[in-house]
C-alpha angles and dihedrals in degrees: 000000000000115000127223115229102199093206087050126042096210130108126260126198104222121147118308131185120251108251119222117253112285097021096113110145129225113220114206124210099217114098107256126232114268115254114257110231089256086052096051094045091049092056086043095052085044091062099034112027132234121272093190090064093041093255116150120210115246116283112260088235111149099204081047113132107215114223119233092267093064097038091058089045096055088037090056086047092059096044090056101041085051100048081046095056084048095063099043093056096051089047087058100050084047091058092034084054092043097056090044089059095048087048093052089047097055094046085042086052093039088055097041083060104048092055088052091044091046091039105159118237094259095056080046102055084041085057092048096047090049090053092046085055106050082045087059097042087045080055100042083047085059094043099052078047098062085052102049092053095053081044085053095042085054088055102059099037083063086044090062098044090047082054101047101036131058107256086223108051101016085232125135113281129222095285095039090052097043083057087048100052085040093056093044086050092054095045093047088056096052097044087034084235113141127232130225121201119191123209111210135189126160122239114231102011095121087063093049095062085038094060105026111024132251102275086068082046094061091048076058105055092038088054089046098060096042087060079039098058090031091065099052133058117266090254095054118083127239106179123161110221088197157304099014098333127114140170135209130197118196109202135198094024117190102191123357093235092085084063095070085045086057098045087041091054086045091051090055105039093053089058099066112094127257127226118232104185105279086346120077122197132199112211132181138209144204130205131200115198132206134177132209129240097015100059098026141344104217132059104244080055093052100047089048094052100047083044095060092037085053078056103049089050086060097057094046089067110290132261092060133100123242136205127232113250128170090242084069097057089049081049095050083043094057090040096052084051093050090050086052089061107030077069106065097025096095092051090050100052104243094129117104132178120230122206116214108187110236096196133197101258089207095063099357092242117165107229097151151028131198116222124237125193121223133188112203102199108213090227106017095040123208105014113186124252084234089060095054118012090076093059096045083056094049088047090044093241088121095090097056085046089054104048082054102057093051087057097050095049101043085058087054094045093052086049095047091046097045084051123037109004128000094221098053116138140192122206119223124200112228116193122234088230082059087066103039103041110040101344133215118303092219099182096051086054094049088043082058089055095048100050097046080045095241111149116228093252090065089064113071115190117217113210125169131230091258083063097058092038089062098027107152129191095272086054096050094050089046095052087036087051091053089045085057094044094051103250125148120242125215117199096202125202104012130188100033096088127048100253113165122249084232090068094060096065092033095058090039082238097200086193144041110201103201111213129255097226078066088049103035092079091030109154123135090255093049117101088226086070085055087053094050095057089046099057094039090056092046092048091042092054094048088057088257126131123221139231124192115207135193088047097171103158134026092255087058083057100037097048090048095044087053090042088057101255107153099206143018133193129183140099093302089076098028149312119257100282144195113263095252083054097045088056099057087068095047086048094052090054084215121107119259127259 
């Protein structure tokens, strides 16, 4: 056996038992767990005994054999002496290598500073060049800087202006011009002046962008706001709120009476016509004029006024300027309740068709009806195509009322001709806005037919001459399209606009509808009955028949049938009429009176 010197951690040969045969150890080189107190008295009383129980050490005798007990014993003391020499050894390399490493840190630092401390004069003046430089690049970084930020300062000042001003005419937008009238308000009150605030919209310019493009339309409107500009004061504000309307306000005011001169030079100016590369337009506009603080004394007051007085203007005629009065707001109101109704009056049923009879002046057959649309209001009552038509085409609900009345009168036309005559027809108004705006969805029409099995020749279209005088190329493929499909054309209310002889053949027009302002003072010694030969002759010339319209008394009928007129429609045969009473006078085979 090997014995452990604590103070050395060598091995020493000393005397060591013989093992038996087969007892070799395995040291292994994990540190084992320390002996508890309990542990290392077990092993103790295992080697020596315990008095206490009576038990006698083992005797010292050298030829004495030991027994298993006290071989394993001394076998588990060895183990452990030697695991425990293990460790120590390898404690004591870890704290030898540790203290070499800090050695060799501090020599590494003490050099480190003695070659800073002993730089030569060349490393010294590379240090100082490469401070001089950062310095200047720390300089040339502030100044940029500086830069950026008055860069910055010049964005969003353009930012402001693109916010505040229209990006086509460089005038003051909505929000600008609302500051504007607040702060004139303000100032008014304080200095008693009034202000005036003109609403302004051109006439025709739709029709502008429609014929000639957009970019034409915006030539228009920049032309527009330099007149404009060109006819106030420079403290007074022009601004377009959008599309081709624009608004003025004429500030410290000294009498009201400047503000007719302005409307009257813008007036003029606007009527002069603008030149559009090798195209020239002529435009029109209407202006609607409020004072504060006569008519009102805020801003949202003031714009609406203007707004309805603008409107006002347009139904005067056009190309005029209007005053705010209160019966203009009562009227807006009632427009605005009427708007509200007009909504919801197709989904609730309160629309009806009226029949009025168009007979054959010759025998007085009747061979065809013209259908008239009628809203019932459930607490107005009948309420007149004139007082609402015109605002279902301004809020773009004309085309579904359009599309119902076809249906309805195709329905009627397949009855009528089932029952009293096969080549019955009913003629259907179509508005000008119907073709412009959405258009007509002809195949769905003609599909209607088809299902309800009319053919195309029992629906007649009724167009007016406004239609054929801006008929765009979206216009001429959609009546075209009706010419191809079969269906009759009606040309209403000739004679009142100035229409060219050359649209009637080009359109294929099938009827002529003579006015009634030409039929209204009809005699034999009146010059009306001149123009209605005229225009039968020429119709008649031309392949067209022709419709008089506004037949009141039997001299009226009689003057246009001898004149050669083929049909006539008015109150002397009927008003227009329900269906049930329509068909009585089918019925009767007379005609109606």
């Amino acid at each position: 056996m090997k014995a452990f010197c604590p103070g050395n951690p060598t091995w020493h040969p000393v005397l060591e038992p013989d093992w038996p045969e087969g007892a070799g150890m395995r040291i292994d080189s994990r540190k084992p767990p320390r002996r508890t107190k309990l542990q290392r008295g077990r092993m103790a009383g295992a080697n020596h005994g315990n008095p206490a129980r009576g038990e006698t050490p083992p005797a010292a005798n050298e030829d004495a054999v030991p027994d298993a007990a006290s071989l394993a014993g001394k076998r588990e003391n060895v183990l452990l002496a030697r695991e425990e020499a293990v460790r120590l050894r390898e404690d004591d390399v870890h704290r030898r290598e540790t203290q070499a490493l800090r050695r060799e840190d501090k020599d590494a630092a003490n050099k480190e500073a003695s070659a800073d401390a002993q730089l030569p004069d060349a490393a010294q003046d590379d240090l100082y060049v490469k401070l001089r430089l950062a310095n200047e690049k720390l300089v040339i970084a502030s100044v940029q800087l500086q830069i950026t930020g008055d860069e910055s300062e010049k964005t969003s000042a353009a930012m402001t202006h693109i916010a505040l001003h229209d990006f086509l005419t460089g005038l003051p937008n909505r929000n600008l011009f609302i500051d504007h009238l607040s702060r004139e308000i303000r100032r008014a009150q304080r200095e008693h002046k009034p202000v005036a605030l003109m609403f302004l919209d051109l006439d025709g310019f739709k029709e502008v962008n429609d014929t000639l493009g957009h970019e034409m339309g915006d030539i228009v409107l920049k032309e527009t706001a330099e007149r404009l500009k060109n006819c106030v004061r420079e403290v007074d504000t022009v601004a377009r709120l959008g599309g081709d309307e624009f608004t003025i306000i004429l500030a410290d005011l000294h009498d009201a009476t400047s503000v007719e001169r302005v409307a009257l030079d813008i007036l003029h100016k606007l009527s002069e016509p603008f030149q559009l590369g090798a195209e020239t337009a002529q435009v029109g506009i209407s202006i609607g004029i409020t004072l504060y603080p006569e008519d009102a004394t805020d801003t949202e007051e003031l714009i609406k006024n203007a707004d309805q007085a603008m409107y006002a203007a347009k139904l005067a005629g056009r190309n005029r300027f209007h005053y705010f009065t209160p019966a203009m707001q009562e009227a807006a109101q009632a427009r605005l309740r009427l708007i509200d109704d007009l909504r919801g009056a197709l989904e609730g049923n309160q629309f009806e068709v009226a029949y009025q009879p168009i007979v054959e002046l010759a025998t007085g057959a009747i061979r065809k009806a013209e259908a008239l649309i009628r809203w019932r209001h459930p607490t107005r009552g009948l309420i007149s195509p004139a007082d609402f038509i015109p605002t279902a085409e301004e809020i773009g609900m004309i085309a579904s009322f359009g599309n119902w009345i076809f249906h309805e009168a195709a329905m009627q036309a397949a009855r009528w001709r089932d029952k009293y005559h096969p080549e019955f027809q009913i003629s259907v108004n179509i508005s000008q806005v119907q073709f412009k705006n959405e258009g007509i969805d002809l195949s769905c029409w003609l599909e209607r037919l088809r299902i309800i099995g009319l053919p195309a020749q029992g629906i007649v279209v009724e167009i007016t001459e406004g239609l054929l005088l801006d008929a765009s190329d979206k216009v001429t493929d959609q009546l075209l399209a009706f010419r191809d499909a079969g269906v009759d054309v009606v040309l209403d209310d000739f004679g009142t606009g100035c229409s060219s002889l050359a649209y009637l053949k080009k359109f294929d027009i099938d009827y002529l509808k003579i006015d009634q302002s030409f039929v209204h003072n009809l005699t034999k010694e009146s010059g009306e009955l001149a123009l209605c030969e005229a225009i039968i002759a020429m119709a008649h010339k031309l392949g067209i028949r022709v419709i008089a319209e506004g037949i009141e008394t039997d001299e009226q009928r009689k003057l246009l049938a001898a004149a050669g007129c083929d049909y006539g429609q008015g109150y002397l045969f009927s008003r227009p009429a329900t269906a049930e009473s329509f068909e009585k006078m089918l019925r009767s085979g007379r005609r109606p009176v």
